[in-house]
C-alpha positions in Angstrom: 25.0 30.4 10.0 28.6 28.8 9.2 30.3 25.7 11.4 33.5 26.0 12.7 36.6 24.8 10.3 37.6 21.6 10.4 41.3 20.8 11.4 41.1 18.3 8.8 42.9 19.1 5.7 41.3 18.1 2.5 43.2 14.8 0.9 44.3 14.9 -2.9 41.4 12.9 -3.7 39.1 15.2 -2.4 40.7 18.4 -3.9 40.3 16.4 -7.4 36.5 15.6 -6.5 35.7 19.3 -5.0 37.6 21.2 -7.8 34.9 22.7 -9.0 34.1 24.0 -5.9 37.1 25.2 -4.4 38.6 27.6 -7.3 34.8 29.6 -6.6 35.7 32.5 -4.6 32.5 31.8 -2.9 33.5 28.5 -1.2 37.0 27.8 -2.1 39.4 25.7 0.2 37.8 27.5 3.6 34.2 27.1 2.2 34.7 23.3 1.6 36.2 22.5 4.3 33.5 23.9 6.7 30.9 21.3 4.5 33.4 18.7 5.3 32.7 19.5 9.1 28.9 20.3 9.2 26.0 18.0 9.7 22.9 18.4 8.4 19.6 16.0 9.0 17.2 15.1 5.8 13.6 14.4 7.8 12.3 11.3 5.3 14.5 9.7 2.4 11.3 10.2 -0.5 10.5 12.2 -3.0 12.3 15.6 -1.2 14.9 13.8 0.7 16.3 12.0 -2.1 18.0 15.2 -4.2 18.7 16.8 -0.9 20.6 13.8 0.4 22.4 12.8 -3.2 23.4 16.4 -3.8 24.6 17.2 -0.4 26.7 14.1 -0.4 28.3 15.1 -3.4 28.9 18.8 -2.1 30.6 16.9 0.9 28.8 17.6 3.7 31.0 15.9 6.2 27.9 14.0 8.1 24.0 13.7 6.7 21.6 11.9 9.0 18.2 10.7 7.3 15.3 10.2 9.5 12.9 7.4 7.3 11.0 3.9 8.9 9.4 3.2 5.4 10.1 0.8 2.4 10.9 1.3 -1.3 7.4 0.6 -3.0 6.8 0.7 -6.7 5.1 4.3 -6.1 8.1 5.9 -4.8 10.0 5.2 -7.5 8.7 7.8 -10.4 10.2 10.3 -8.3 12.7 8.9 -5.1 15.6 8.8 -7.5 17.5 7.5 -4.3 16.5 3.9 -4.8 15.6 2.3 -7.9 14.1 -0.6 -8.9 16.0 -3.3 -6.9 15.2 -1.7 -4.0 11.8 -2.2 -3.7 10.9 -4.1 -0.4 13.8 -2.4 1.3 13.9 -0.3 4.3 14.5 3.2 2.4 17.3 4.0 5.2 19.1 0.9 3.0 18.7 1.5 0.0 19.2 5.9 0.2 22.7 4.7 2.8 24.5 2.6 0.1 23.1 5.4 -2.8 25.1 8.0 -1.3 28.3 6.0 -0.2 28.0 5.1 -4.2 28.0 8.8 -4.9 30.7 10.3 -2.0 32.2 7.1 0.0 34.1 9.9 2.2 31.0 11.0 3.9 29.8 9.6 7.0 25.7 8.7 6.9 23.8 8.2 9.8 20.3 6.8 9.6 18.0 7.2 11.7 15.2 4.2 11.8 12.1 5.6 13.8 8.9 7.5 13.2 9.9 11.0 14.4 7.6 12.4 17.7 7.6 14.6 20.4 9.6 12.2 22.3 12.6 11.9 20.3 12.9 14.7 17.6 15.2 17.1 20.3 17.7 14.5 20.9 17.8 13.3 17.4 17.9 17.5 16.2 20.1 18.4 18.8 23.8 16.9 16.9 23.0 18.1 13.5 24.1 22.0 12.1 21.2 22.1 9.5 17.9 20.4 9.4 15.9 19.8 6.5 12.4 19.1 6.1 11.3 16.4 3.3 7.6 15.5 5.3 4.6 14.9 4.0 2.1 15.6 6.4 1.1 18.3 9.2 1.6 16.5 12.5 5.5 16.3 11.4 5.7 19.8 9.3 4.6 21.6 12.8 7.1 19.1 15.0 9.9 19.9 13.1 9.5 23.4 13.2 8.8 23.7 16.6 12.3 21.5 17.1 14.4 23.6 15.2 13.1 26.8 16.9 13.7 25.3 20.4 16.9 24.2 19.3 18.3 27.4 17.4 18.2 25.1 14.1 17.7 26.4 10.8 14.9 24.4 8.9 15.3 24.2 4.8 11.7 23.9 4.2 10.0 22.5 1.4 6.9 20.8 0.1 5.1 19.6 -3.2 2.1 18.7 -4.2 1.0 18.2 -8.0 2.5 20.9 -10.1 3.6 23.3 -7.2 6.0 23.0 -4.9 7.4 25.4 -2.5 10.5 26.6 -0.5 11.7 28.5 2.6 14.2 28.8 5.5 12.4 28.6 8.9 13.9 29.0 12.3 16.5 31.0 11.2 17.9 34.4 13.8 15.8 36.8 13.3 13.9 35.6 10.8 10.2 33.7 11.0 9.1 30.1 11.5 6.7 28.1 10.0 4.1 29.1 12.1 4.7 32.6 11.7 3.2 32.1 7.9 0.8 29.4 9.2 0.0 29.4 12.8 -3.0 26.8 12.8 -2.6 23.5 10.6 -5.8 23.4 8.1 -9.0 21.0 9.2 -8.0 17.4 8.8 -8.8 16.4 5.4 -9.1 19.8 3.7 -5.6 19.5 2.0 -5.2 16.4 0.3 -1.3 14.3 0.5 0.4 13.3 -2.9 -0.7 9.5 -2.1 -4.6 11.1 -3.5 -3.8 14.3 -5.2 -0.9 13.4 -7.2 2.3 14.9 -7.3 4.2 15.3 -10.8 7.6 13.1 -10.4 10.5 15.7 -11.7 8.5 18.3 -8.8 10.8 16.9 -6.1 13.8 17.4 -7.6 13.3 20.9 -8.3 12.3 21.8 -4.6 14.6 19.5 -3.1 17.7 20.7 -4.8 16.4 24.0 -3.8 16.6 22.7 -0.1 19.9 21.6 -0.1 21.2 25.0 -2.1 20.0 26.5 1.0 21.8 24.0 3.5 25.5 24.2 1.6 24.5 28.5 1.6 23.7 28.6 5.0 26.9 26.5 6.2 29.5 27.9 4.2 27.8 31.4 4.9 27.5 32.7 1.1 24.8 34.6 -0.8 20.8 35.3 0.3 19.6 32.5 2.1 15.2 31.7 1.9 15.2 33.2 5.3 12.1 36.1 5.3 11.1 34.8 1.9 9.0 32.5 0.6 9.7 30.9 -2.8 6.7 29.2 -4.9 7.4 27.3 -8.0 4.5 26.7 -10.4 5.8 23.9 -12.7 2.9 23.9 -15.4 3.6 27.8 -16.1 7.9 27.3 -15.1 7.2 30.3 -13.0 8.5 31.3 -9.5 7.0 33.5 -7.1 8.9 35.3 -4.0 6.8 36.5 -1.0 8.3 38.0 1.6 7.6 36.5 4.9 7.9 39.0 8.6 8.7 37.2 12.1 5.2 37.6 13.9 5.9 39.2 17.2 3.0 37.5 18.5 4.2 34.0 16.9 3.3 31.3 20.0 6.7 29.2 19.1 9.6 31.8 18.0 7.8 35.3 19.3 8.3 37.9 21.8 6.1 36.2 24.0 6.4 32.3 23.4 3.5 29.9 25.0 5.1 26.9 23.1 8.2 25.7 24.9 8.5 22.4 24.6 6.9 20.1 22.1 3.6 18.8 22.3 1.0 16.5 20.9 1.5 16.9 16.8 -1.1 14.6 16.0 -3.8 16.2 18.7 -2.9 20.4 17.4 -3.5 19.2 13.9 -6.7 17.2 14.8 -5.3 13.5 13.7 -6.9 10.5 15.4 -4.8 7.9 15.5 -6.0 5.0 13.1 -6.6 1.7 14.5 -4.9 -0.8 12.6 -7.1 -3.1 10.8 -8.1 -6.7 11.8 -9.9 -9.7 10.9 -11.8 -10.5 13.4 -12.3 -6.8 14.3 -16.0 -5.6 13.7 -16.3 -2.7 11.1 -18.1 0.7 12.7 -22.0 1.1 12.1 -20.8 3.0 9.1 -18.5 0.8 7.6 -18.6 -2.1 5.4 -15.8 -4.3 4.5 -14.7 -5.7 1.5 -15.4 -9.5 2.6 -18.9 -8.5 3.1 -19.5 -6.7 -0.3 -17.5 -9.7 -1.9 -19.7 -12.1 -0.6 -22.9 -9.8 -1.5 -22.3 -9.1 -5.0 -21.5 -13.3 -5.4 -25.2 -13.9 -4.1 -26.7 -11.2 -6.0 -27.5 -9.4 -3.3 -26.2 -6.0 -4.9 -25.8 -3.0 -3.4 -25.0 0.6 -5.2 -21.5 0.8 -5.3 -20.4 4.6 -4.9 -16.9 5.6 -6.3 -16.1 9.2 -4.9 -12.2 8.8 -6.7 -11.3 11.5 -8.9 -12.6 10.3 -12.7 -8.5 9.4 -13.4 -8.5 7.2 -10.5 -11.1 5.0 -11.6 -9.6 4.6 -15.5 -6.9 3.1 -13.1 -9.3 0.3 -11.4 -12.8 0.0 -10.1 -14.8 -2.5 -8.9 -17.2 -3.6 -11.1 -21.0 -2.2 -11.5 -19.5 0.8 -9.4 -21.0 4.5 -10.1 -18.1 7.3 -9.7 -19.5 10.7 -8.6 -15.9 12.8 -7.7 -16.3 13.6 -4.2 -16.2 17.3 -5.2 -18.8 17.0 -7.4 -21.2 14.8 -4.9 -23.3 17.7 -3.4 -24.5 19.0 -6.2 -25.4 15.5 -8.4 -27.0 14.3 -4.9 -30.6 14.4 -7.4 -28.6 11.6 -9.0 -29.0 8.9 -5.8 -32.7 9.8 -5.2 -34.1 6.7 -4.3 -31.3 4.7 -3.5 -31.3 3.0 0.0 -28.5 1.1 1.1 -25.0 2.3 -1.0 -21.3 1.3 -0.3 -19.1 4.5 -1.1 -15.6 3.6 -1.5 -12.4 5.6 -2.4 -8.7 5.0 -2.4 -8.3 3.9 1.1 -11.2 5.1 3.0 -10.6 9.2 3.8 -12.7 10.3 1.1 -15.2 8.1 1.3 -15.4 8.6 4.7 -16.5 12.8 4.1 -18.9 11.1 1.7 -20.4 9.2 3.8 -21.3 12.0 6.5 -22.3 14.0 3.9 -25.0 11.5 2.4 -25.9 10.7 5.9 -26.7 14.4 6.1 -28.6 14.5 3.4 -30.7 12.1 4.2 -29.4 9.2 2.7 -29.1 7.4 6.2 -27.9 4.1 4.7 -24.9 5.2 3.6 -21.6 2.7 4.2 -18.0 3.2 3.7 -16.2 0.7 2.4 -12.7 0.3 4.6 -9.9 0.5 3.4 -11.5 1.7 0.1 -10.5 -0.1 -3.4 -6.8 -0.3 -2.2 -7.9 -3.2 0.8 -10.3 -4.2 -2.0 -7.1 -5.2 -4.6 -5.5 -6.5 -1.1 -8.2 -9.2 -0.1 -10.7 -9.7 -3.3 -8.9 -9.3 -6.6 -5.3 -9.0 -6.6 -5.0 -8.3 -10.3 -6.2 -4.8 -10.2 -3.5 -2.6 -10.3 -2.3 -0.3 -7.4 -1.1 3.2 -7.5 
């Protein structure tokens, strides 16, 4: 894929800044001045977004759209290098806008304040060359995708997750999609995000400068581009994989007979119910216990067992007192452990986990079984604000 040249000539300034660049045989004056009339659109300004978004800036890439509706929270920051420790409490699109107008004021930056869906991604897609994809979760991965193959888009894939991260270019002619490598999204819950599993902070900027390689490639039409291959990057062993990847003739979104032609319901295919947001006043389900109810049992002695189903590093961070932590992994088989126990609150981070753990205990027999909402995060929110938070 290459855009069409710009008109534009390139101003002394910018020869000085793109030097490097254009004496390379590979982009020189032409190559440059095809980034200084592409677009490209970084979906989320975290962990991913912020290397693809800094480095494309400085490449000049004439426009780069970022697609974000969150703030800057202490947790972002050991691995968003976009926004730093001022930042927190800001809308992201803030904070990553005036990063990049520090690093290249002579590009223009859209953002893009909204929670992407099947309702707006075409229209937002549709003026942008090159489309990168910094999500985090399932629903978005498989909207995305489908976009970009509706639209004729290229998709610079990527995604992380503790020590591993990987890379791709979807959506590309002739070449496969996302789902032609994964067709159905895994069973809710099965894959864990980086917000439980953990994600090591340097990970990101491997991948994502990976992703934005692959955007300036792709637009200034040079070298192999990810398309039909499928890069994994093991960061504990500093070892990358290749595996090459076919277009699936019988692929429901890009193959020879499509079924998917306009986008659907993201959180519905990958089995998401939509949460209902908390409340005061709101009863908790049969199976739920809140933290103003154990609060007010453990100050009138009226203790129940406390189950901690967090991951043993988790709980080094902050527990709740008199708590017993049995890894939700480990749960079935140490269920000998809670013989005899009647009534137990299991809790996790913010309720997922503990939620498995529950239906699981249930099954078992353990039929009074709670869990706790909102898990030891709502706990540090409502009951003891001096616990940490990660």
């Amino acid at each position: 894929m290459t855009t069409a040249t710009t008109d534009r000539a390139l101003t002394n300034e910018e020869v000085a800044r793109y030097s490097r660049h254009l004496i390379m045989p590979e982009v020189g004056m032409d190559g440059q001045l095809k980034l200084k009339a592409a677009s490209v659109l970084c979906i989320g300004a975290g962990g991913l977004g912020s290397p693809v978004a800094m480095y494309l800036a400085a490449a000049g890439v004439g426009r780069i759209g970022i697609v974000d509706f969150d703030v800057v929270d202490y947790s972002n920051l050991q691995r968003q290098i976009i926004h730093g420790t001022p930042d927190v409490g800001r809308p992201k699109l803030e904070s990553a806008r005036d990063s990049l107008a520090a690093i290249n004021p002579e590009v223009d930056i859209e953002t893009h304040d909204l929670a992407l869906s099947s309702a707006n991604a075409l229209d937002v897609f549709h003026e942008y060359d090159v489309i990168v994809d910094g999500t985090d979760n399932f629903p978005t991965r498989y909207l995305v995708n489908d976009a970009c193959v509706l639209l004729g888009k290229p998709n610079c894939y990527g995604s992380i997750f503790r020590f591993e991260g990987q890379a791709s270019v979807f959506g590309a002619p002739g070449g496969p999609c996302y789902r032609c490598l994964y067709p159905e999204p895994p069973p809710p819950g099965l894959v864990p995000s980086c917000a439980e599993g953990g994600v090591l902070g340097i990970l990101p900027g491997v991948v994502g400068t990976i992703q934005a390689t692959e955007a300036v490639k792709l637009i200034i039409g040079a070298g192999e581009p990810l398309i039909g291959r499928f890069l994994i990057y093991d960061a504990l062993r500093m070892r990358f994989r290749e595996l090459k990847l076919r277009k699936d003739p019988e692929c429901p979104v890009c193959g020879d007979n499509r079924t998917v032609t306009e986008l659907i319901d993201y959180d519905q295919f990958c089995g998401v119910a939509p949460a209902a947001a908390p409340t005061a006043d709101a009863p908790p389900p049969s199976d739920d216990a809140t933290v103003e109810q154990l609060k007010a049992r453990l100050d009138s002695r009226d203790e129940p067992f406390i189950l901690d189903v967090r991951e043993p590093q988790e709980y080094q961070i902050c527990n709740i007192p008199g708590s017993t932590l049995i890894p939700l992994g480990e749960l079935p088989s140490r269920l000998h452990e809670l013989e005899g126990r009647g009534e137990m609150i299991v809790h996790c981070k913010s309720g997922a986990r503990s939620a498995k753990a529950v239906k699981l205990l249930r099954e078992a027999g353990f039929g009074q079984a709670k869990n706790l909402r909102g898990g030891i995060l709502r706990w540090i929110d409502v009951v003891d604000p001096t616990l940490p938070k990660y």
